[in-house]
C-alpha positions as CSV (number, residue, x, y, z in Angstrom):
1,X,7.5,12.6,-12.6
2,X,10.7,10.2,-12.5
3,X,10.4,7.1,-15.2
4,X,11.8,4.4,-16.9
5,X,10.9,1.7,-19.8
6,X,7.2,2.8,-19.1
7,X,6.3,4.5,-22.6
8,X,2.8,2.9,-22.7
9,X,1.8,3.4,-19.4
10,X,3.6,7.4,-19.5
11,X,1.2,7.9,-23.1
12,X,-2.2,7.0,-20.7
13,X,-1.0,9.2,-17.7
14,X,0.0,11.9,-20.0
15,X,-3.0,11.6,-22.0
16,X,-5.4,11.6,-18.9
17,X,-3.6,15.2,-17.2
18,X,-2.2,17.1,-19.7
19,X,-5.5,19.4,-20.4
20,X,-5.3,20.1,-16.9
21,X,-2.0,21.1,-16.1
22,X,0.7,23.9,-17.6
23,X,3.8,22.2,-17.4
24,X,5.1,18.5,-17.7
25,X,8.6,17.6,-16.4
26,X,9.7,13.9,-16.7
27,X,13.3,12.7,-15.2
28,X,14.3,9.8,-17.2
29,X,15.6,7.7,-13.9
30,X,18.3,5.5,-15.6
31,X,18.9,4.0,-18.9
32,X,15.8,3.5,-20.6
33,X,15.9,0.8,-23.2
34,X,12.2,1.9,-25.0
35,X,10.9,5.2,-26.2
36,X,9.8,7.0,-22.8
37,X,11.6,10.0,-23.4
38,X,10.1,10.6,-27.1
39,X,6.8,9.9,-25.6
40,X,6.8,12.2,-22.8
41,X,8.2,14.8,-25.6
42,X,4.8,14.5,-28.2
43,X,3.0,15.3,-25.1
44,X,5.2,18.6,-24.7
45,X,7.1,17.8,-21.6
46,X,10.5,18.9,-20.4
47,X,12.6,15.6,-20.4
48,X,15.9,15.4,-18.3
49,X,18.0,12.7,-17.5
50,X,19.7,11.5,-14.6
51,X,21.2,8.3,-14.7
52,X,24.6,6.6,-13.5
53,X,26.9,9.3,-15.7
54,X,25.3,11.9,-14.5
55,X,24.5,11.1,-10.7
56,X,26.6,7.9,-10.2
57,X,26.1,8.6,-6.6
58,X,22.1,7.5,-6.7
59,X,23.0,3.9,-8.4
60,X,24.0,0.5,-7.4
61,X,25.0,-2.6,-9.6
62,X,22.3,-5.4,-9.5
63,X,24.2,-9.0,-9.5
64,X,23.6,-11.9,-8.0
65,X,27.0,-11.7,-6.4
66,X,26.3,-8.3,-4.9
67,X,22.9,-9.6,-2.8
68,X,24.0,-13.6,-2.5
69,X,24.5,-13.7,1.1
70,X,21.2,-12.2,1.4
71,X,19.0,-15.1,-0.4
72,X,17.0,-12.6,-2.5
73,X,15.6,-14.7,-5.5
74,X,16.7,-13.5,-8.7
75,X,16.7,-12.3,-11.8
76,X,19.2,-9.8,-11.6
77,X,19.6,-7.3,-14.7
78,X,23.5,-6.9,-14.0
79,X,23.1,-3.4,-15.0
80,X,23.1,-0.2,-13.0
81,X,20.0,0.4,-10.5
82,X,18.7,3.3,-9.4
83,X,18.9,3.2,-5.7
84,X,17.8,7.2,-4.4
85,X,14.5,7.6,-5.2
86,X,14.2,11.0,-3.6
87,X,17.5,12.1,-5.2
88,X,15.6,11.4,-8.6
89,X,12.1,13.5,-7.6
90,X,14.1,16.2,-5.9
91,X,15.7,16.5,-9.1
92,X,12.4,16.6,-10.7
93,X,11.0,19.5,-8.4
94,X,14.2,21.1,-9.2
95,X,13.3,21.7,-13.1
96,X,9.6,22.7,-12.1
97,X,8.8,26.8,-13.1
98,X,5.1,26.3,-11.9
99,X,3.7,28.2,-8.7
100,X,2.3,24.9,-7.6
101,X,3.8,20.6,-8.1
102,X,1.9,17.9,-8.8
103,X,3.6,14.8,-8.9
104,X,2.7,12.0,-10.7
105,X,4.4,8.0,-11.2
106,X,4.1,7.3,-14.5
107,X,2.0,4.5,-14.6
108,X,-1.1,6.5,-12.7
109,X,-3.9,8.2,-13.6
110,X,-5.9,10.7,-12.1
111,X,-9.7,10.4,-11.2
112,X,-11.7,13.4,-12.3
113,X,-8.3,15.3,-13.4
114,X,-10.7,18.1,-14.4
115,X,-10.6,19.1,-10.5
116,X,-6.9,19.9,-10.4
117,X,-7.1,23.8,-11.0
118,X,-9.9,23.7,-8.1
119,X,-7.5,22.3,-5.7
120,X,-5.0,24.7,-7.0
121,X,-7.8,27.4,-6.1
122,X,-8.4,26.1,-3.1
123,X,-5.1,26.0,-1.6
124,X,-4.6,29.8,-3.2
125,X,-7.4,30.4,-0.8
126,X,-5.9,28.9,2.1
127,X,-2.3,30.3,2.5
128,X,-2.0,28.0,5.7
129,X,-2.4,24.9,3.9
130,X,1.2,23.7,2.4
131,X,-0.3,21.1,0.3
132,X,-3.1,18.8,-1.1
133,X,-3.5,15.1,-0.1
134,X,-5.7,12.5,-2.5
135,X,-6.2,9.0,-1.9
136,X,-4.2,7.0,-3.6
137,X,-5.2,3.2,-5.1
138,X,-2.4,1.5,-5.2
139,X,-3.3,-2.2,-6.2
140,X,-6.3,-4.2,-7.5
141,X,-7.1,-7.6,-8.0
142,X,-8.2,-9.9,-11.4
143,X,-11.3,-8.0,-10.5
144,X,-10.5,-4.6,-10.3
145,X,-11.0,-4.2,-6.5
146,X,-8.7,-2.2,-5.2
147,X,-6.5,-4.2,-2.5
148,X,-4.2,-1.6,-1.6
149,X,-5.4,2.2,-0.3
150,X,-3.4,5.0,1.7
151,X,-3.9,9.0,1.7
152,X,-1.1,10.6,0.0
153,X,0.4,14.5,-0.6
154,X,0.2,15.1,-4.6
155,X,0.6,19.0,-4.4
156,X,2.7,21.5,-3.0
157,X,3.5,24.9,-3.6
158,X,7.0,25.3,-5.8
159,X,8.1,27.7,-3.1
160,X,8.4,25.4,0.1
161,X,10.5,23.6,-2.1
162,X,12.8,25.8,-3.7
163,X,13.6,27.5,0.1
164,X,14.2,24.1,1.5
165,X,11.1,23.6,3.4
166,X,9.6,20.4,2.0
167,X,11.8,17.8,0.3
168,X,11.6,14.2,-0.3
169,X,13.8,11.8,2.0
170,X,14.3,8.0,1.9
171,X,16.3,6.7,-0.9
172,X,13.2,4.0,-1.3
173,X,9.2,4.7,-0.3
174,X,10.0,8.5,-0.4
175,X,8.2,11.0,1.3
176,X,8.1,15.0,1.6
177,X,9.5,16.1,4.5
178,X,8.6,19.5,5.8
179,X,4.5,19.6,5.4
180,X,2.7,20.5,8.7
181,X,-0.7,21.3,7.0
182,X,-2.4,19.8,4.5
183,X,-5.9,19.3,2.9
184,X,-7.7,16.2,2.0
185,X,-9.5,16.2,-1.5
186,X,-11.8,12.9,-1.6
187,X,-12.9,14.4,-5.1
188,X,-9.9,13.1,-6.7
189,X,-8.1,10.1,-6.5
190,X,-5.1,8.8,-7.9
191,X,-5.0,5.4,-9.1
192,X,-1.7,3.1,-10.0
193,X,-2.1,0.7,-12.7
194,X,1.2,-0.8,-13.5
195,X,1.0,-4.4,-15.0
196,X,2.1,-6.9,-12.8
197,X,5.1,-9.0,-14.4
198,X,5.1,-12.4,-11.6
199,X,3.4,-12.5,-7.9
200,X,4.7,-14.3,-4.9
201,X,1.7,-15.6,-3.3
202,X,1.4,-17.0,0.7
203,X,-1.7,-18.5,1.2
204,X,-3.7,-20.2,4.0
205,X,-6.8,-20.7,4.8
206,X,-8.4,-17.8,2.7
207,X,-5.6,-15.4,4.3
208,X,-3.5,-14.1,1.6
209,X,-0.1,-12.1,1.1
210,X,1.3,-11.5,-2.5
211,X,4.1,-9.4,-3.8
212,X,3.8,-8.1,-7.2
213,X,6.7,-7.6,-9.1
214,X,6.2,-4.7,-12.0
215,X,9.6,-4.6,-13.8
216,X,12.5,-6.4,-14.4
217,X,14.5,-5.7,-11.2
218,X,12.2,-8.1,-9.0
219,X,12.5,-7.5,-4.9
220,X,13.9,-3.9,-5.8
221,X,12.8,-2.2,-3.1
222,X,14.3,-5.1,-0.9
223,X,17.7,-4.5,-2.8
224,X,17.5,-1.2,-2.1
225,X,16.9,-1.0,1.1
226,X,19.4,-3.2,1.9
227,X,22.0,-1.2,-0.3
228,X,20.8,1.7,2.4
229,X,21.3,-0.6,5.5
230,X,24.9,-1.0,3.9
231,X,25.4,2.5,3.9
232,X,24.3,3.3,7.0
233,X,26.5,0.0,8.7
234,X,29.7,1.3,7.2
235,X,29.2,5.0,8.3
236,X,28.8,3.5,11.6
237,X,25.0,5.1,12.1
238,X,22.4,3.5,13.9
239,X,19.8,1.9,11.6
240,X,17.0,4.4,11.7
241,X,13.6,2.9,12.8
242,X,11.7,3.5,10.2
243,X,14.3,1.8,8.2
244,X,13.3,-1.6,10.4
245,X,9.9,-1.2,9.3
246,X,10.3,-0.8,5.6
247,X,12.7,-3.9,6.0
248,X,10.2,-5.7,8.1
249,X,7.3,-4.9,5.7
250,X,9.5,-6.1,2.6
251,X,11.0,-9.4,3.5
252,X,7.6,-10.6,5.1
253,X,7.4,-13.4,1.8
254,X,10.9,-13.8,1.7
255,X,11.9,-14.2,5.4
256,X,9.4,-13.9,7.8
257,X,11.5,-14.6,11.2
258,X,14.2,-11.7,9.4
259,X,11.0,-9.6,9.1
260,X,9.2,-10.3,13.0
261,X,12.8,-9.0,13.8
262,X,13.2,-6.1,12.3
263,X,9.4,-5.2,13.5
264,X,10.9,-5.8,16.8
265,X,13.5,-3.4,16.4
266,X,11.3,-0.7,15.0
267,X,8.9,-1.5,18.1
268,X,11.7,-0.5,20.4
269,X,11.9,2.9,19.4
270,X,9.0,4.0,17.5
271,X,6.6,6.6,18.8
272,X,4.3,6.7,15.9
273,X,0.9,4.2,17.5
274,X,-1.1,4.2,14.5
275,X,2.6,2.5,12.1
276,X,3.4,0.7,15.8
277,X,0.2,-1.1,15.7
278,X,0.7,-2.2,11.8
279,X,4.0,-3.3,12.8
280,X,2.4,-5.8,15.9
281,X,-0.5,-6.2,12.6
282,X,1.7,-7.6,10.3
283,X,3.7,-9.9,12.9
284,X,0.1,-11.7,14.0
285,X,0.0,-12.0,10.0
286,X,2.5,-14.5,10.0
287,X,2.0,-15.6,13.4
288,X,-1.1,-16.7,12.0
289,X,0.4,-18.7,8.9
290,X,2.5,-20.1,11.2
291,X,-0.7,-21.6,12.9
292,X,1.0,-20.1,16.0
293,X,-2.5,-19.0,17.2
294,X,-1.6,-17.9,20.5
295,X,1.4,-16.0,19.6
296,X,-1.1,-14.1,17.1
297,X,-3.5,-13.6,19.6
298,X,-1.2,-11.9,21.3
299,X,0.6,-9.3,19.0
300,X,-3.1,-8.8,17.3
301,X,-4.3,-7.7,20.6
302,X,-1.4,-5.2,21.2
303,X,-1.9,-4.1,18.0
304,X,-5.4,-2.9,19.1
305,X,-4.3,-1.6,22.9
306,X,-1.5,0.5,20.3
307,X,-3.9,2.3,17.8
308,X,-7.7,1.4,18.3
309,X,-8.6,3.3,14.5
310,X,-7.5,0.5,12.3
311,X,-9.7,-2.2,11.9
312,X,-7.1,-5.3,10.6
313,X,-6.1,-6.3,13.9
314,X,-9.6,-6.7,15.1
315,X,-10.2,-9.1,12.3
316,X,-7.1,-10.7,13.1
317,X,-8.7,-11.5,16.5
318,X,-12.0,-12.3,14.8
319,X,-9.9,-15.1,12.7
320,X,-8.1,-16.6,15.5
321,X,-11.5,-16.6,17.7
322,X,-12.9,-18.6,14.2
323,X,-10.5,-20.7,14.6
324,X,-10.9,-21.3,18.2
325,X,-14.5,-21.9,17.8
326,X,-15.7,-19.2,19.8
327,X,-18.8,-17.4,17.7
328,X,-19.5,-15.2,20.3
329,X,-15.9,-13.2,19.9
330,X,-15.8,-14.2,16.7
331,X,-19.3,-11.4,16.5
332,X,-17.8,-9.0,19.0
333,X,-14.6,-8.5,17.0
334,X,-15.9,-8.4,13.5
335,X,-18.6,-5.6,14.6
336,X,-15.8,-3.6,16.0
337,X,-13.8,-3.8,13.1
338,X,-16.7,-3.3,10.7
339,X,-17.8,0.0,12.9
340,X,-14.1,1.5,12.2
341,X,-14.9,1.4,8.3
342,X,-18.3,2.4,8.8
343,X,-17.2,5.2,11.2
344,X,-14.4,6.7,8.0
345,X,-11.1,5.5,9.9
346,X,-9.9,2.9,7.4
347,X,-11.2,5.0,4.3
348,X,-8.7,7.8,4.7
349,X,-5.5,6.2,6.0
350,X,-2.4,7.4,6.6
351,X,-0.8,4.1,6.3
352,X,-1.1,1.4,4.1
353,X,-4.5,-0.5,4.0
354,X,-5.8,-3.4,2.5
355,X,-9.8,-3.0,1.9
356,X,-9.9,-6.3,1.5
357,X,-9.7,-7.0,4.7
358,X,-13.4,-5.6,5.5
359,X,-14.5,-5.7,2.5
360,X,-14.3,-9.1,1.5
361,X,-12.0,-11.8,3.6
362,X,-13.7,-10.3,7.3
363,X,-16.7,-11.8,6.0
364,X,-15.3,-15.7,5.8
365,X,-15.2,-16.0,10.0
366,X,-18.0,-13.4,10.6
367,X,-20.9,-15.0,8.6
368,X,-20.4,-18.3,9.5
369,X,-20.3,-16.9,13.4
370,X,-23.9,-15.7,12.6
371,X,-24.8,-18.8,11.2
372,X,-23.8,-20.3,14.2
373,X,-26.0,-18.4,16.4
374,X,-28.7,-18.3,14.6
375,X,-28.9,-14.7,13.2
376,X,-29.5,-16.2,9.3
377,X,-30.8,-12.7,7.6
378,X,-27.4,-11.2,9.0
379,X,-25.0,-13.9,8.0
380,X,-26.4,-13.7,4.3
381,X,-26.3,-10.4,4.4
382,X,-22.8,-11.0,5.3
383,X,-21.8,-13.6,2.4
384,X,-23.5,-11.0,0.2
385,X,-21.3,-8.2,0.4
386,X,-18.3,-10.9,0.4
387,X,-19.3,-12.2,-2.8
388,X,-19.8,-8.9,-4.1
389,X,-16.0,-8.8,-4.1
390,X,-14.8,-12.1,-4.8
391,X,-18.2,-13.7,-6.3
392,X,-15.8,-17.6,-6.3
393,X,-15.2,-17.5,-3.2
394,X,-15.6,-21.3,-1.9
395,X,-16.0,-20.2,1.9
396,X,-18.6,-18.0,1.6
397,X,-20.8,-20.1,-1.2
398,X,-21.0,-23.2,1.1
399,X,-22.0,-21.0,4.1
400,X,-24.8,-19.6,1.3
401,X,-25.6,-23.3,1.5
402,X,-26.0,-23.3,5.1
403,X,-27.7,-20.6,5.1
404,X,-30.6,-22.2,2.7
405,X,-30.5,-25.2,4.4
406,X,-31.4,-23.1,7.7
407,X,-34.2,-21.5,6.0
408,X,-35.3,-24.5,4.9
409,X,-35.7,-26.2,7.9
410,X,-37.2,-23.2,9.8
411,X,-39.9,-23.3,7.3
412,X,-40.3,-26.7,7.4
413,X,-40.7,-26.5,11.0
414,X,-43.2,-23.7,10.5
415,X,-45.0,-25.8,8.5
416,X,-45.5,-28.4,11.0
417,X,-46.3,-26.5,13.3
């Protein structure tokens, strides 16, 4: 693992794999101003550093003067950044003597860790399979629901990486490069539990977008994709697509017209239909707050006619039918998106997801649709498993209320009867 000012968070991580692994290696990634690398070293790890002295190539200076004309809020730490991720973990992998990598950030922990040597075994048995994917909870709410869920690759064997098979790219959300094959191990999970410092919150109507902030360099990823996008301008490259997207993705609560268009720029070259309709996804998102309901219409539908699997955009059409007053589509919609989580699509993702989305906020539009037509048992059904999630929700108590009130009056009118 890479890390930086995270000695308590490094301690539980530690504390939660080290039975169940051989070897620890952690890269201090910059100047660390607590006691990370002592703490890493009473667990028995390898530390190394690489910082601005010893790879000044992977680090930028964050100042206020060096982003300005880009409006990113501050604070800035006017120190030295790191801005390659994936120089930093290819370093990593590089001081790894294992047969087999597990990677780790260092504020995770590891759901049922004790399974780690029977993944190893398992990919032992499967010489075709270059490595081992878990899902991967990224965020939770006050509640501890988890509001952020992808699939990722945790394991790989040391000798893909050492012949230069599988390395990671991207200076910022790194990947490995180089895996064809993998296997999906639903036993284990990974969860990410870093404390969040400050949130920027958009908010409408019960539709939500936050950015966390975990550290002291606030917006960092924006910075340093933007540092990249600098890079890449002066060589005189063509912004890579993906690039657009990661942009797109980042400024959406900063800028949101400098965000629709660099999705639109990604959209003109990307193959990829499951991250194409996220792209479209994300566009209706703002679309939406906009109260540009037409617009969102529009790119939610695309969205689906691009990848059918993912269930937001239907719910994005559910919301804008709400809106509209149409129950009937309102139904239609919902139940489509509902039958992609019942049907395992949105629970192993390759993207980004939000469960919240079905889980909770698809229920606002959906049961009060119900109500409307009459199907009462189905829309409390409905506020049920909404509430389940986020138990204050004001939406879904007052259409609890209706729902009494409905009840109330059929039995009345039974009565009469």
């Amino acid at each position: 693992m890479i890390a930086r000012d995270r000695s308590k968070e490094l301690a539980l991580c530690l504390q939660n794999v080290r039975p169940f692994v051989d070897e620890i290696v952690v890269v201090i990634a910059g100047d660390s101003s607590d006691d990370t690398a002592q703490v890493a070293q009473s667990f028995g790890a390898k530390v190394f550093d690489f910082n601005a002295k010893t790879h000044p190539e992977s680090f930028y200076l964050d100042t206020e003067s060096r982003f300005s004309k880009y409006n990113i809020p501050g604070p800035f730490t006017e120190a030295q950044a790191l801005g390659d991720f994936s120089a930093a973990r290819n370093f990593s992998f590089g001081k790894c003597s294992g047969d087999f990598i597990l990677w780790l950030d260092s504020d995770d922990t590891i759901r049922n860790p004790e399974k780690l040597r029977w993944v190893v075994e398992k990919l032992q048995a499967n010489p075709d399979a270059e490595s081992a994917f878990f899902g991967y909870e990224y965020d939770h709410d006050e509640q501890g629901n988890c509001t952020i869920r992808q699939v990722r690759e945790r394991i790989i064997r040391r000798s893909d990486f050492d012949s230069g098979k599988v390395a990671w790219k991207q200076t910022i959300h790194e990947h490995l490069t180089g895996l064809k094959k993998g296997l999906l191990f639903e036993e284990v999970v990974v969860v990410h539990d870093s404390p969040v410092v400050q949130a920027s919150i958009t908010e409408h109507d019960g539709l939500r977008i936050q950015s966390n902030h975990r550290d002291q360099v606030r917006f960092r990823n924006i910075k340093n994709l933007l540092v990249e996008k600098e890079r890449i301008d002066v060589a005189g490259e063509t912004l890579p697509w993906r690039l657009h997207y990661y942009l797109g993705t980042e400024m959406r609560s900063i800028n949101p017209e400098a965000a629709i268009g660099h999705f639109r720029d990604y959209l003109k070259e990307s193959p990829w239909a499951e991250e194409r309709a996220m792209a479209r996804y994300y566009i209706g998102q703002i679309r939406e707050m906009q109260q540009r309901l037409d617009d969102a219409w529009d790119v939610f539908a695309g969205a689906c006619v691009d990848f059918d699997g993912n269930p937001s955009p239907w719910f994005g059409l559910a919301r804008i039918a709400f809106i509209k007053g149409d129950w009937q589509q309102v139904i239609q919609f919902s139940e489509k998106g509902f039958s992609l989580v019942v049907n395992d699509v949105a629970k192993k993702p390759s993207l980004v997801l939000n469960p919240h989305e079905w889980q909770y906020r698809a229920h606002l539009p959906y049961s009060r649709a119900l109500i409307e037509v009459g199907r009462i048992e189905e829309a409390k059904q409905s506020c049920d498993k909404g509430l389940k999630i986020n138990p204050a929700c004001r939406f879904l108590n007052v259409h609890l209320q209706m729902i009494a009130s409905a009840q109330a009056e059929k039995s009345s009118d039974g009565k009469a009867a």
